[in-house]
C-alpha positions as CSV (number, residue, x, y, z in Angstrom):
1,X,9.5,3.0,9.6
2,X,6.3,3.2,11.4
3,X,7.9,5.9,14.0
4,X,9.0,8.5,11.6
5,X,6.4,11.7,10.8
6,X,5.6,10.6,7.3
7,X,4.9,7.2,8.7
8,X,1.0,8.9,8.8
9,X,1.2,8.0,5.4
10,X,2.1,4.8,4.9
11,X,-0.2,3.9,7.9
12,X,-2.8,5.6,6.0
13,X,-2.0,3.7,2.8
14,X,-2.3,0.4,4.7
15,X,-5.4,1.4,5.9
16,X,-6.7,2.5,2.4
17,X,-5.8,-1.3,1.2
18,X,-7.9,-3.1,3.5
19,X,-10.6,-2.0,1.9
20,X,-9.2,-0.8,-1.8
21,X,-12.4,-0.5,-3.5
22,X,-13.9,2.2,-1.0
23,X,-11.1,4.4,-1.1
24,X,-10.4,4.1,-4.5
25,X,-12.0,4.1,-8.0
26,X,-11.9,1.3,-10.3
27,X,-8.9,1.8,-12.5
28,X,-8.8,0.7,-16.5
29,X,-11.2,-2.3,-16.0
30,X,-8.7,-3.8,-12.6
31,X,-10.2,-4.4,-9.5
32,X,-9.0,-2.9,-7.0
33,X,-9.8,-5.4,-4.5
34,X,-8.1,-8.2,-6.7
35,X,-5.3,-6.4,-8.4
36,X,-4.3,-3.8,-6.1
37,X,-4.1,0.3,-7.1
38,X,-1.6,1.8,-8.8
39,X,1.1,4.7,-7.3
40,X,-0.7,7.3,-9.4
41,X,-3.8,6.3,-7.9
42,X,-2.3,6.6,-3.7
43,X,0.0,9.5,-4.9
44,X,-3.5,11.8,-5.9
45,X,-5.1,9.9,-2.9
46,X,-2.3,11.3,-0.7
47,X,-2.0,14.7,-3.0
48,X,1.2,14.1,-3.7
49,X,3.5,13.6,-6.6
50,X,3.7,10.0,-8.2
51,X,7.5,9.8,-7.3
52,X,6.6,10.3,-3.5
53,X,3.8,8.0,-3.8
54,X,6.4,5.9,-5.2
55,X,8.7,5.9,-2.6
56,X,6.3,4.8,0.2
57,X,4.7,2.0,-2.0
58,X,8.6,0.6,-2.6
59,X,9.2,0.7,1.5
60,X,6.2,-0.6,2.2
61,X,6.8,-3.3,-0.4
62,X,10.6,-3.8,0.5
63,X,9.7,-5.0,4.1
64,X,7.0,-7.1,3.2
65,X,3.9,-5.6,4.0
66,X,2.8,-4.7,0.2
67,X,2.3,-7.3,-2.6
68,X,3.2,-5.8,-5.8
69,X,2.2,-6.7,-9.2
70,X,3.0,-5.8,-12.4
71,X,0.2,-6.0,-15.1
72,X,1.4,-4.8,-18.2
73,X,3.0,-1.7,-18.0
74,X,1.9,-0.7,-14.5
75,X,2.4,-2.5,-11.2
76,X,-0.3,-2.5,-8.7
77,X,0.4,-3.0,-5.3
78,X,-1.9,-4.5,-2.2
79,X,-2.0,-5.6,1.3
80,X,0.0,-9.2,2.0
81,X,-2.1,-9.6,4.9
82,X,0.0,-13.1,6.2
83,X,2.9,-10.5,6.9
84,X,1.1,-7.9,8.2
85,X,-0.6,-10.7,11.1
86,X,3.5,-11.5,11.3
87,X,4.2,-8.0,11.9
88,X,1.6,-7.5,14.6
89,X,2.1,-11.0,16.8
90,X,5.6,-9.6,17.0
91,X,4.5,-6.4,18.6
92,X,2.3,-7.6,20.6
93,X,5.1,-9.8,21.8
94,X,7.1,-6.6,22.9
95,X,9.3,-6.8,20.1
């Protein structure tokens, strides 16, 4: 996942979530830094389509590195940063 060519992206996305509120604007009175940002808002970050977007929020998501939450009719996604700190103890143990 993180050695493909689009994986630029989804690094990039990570990144953005560290620090949500700088890279994105506040969206419909939700914090970005406590709810997350929704897949329209990374899909225009990333000048792409929503359904792109969408598709690197959901594999991001699917191995654990994204929280998503749905509030209303939207789901906002953000960093689970317990899994991320998994994630990199096992690469730094040569896994």
């Amino acid at each position: 996942m993180l050695r493909t060519p689009v994986s630029e992206r989804r690094l990039d996305i990570l990144e953005w979530l560290k620090d949500p509120a700088a890279h994105f604007p506040s969206q419909r009175r939700r914090d970005p830094t406590e709810d997350g940002v929704t897949a329209d808002a990374v899909a225009a970050k990333l000048g792409v389509r929503r359904d792109v977007a969408d598709t690197h929020l959901e594999l991001l998501t699917d191995i654990g590195l994204l929280r998503a939450k749905r509030i209303r009719r939207r789901t906002y996604y953000r960093r689970d940063e317990v899994r991320i700190a998994e994630v990199a103890r096992m690469f730094e143990k040569g896994w």
